[in-house]
C-alpha positions as CSV (number, residue, x, y, z in Angstrom):
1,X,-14.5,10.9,-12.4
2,X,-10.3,10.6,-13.6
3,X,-9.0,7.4,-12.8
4,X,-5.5,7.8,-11.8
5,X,-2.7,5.4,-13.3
6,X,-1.5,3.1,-10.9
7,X,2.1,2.2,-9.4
8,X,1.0,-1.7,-10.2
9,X,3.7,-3.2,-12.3
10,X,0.6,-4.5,-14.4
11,X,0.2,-1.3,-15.5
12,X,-3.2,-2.1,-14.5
13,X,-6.0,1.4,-13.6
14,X,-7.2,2.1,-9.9
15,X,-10.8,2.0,-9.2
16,X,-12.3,4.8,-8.3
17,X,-11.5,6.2,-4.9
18,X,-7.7,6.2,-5.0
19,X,-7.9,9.7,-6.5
20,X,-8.4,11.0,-3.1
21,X,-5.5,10.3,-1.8
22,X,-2.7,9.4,-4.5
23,X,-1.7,13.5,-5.4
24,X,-0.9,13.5,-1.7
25,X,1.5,10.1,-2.0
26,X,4.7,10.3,-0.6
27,X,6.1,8.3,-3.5
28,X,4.5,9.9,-6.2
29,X,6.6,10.5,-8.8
30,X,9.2,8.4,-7.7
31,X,10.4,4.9,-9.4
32,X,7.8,2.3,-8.0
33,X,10.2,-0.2,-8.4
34,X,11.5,0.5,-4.9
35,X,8.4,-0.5,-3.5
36,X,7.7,-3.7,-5.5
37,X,11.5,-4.9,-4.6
38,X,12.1,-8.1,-2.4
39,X,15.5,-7.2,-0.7
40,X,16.0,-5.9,2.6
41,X,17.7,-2.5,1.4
42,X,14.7,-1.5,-1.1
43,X,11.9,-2.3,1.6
44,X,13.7,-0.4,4.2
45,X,14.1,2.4,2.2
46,X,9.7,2.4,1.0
47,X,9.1,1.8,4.1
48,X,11.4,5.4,5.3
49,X,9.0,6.9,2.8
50,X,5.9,6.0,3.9
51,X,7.0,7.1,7.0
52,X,6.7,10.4,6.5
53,X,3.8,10.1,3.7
54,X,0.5,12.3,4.6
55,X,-1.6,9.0,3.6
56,X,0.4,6.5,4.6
57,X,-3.0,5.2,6.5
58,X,-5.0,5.2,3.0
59,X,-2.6,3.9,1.6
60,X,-2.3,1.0,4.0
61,X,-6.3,0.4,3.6
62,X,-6.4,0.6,-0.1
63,X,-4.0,-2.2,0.3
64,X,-5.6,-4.3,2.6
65,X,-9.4,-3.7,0.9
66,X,-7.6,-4.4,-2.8
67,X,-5.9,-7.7,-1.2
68,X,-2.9,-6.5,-2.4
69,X,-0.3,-9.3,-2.1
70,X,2.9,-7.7,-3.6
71,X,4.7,-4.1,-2.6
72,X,4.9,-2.1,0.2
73,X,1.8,0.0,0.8
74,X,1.3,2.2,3.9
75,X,4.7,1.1,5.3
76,X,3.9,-2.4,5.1
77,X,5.1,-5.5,3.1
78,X,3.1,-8.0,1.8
79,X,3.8,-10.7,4.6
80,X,3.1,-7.9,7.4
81,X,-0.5,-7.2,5.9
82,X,-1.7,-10.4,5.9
83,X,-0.1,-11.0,9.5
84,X,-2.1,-7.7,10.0
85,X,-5.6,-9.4,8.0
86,X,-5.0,-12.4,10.3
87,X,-4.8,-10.3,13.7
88,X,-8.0,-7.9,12.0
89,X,-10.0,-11.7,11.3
90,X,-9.4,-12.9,15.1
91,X,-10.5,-9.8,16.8
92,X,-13.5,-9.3,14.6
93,X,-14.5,-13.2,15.6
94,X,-14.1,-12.9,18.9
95,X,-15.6,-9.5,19.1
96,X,-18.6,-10.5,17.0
C-alpha cells in the first residue's frame, strides 16, 4: 500500500484509502493554499474547482468521515460540512 502525501498544511500522511481517488483530484498539483484560505475570493475560486473535479463526492466524504474542520473539500467549507453533519445527525435520528 503507498500512502499518498496529503494537501493538509500539517504536512501530516493520509490513511489508507485516499489513494483511490486523489490521482483523479481536480486540484492536484495545484497550490493548496487556495483551498485552506478564509476569504471570499480564495473559497469561491476551490469551490469552481471542485466543481468540475471527477471526485468531488470522495472528496466531500473523506472530509466528513476525517472530521475535517479546515479547507474546502468536495466543494464545501468547513462551516457548510458541519451544517451538512448536523442535517446527516437529524435525519439519521428521526429515521432510526
Amino acid at each position: 500500500m503507498t500512502l499518498v502525501p496529503s494537501a493538509h498544511p500539517t504536512g501530516a500522511v493520509d490513511p489508507p484509502g485516499v489513494e483511490e481517488w486523489w490521482p483523479r483530484a481536480g486540484c492536484r498539483g495545484m497550490d493548496p493554499n487556495l483551498f485552506f484560505a478564509d476569504d471570499d475570493e480564495s473559497i469561491t475560486a476551490a469551490k469552481a474547482v471542485c466543481r468540475t473535479c471527477p471526485v468531488s463526492d470522495e472528496c466531500l466524504e473523506y472530509a466528513m468521515r476525517g472530521r475535517i474542520d479546515h479547507g474546502v473539500w468536495g466543494g464545501m467549507t468547513d462551516a457548510e460540512r458541519r451544517r451538512l453533519r448536523r442535517s446527516r445527525a437529524r435525519a439519521s435520528r428521526q429515521n432510526g
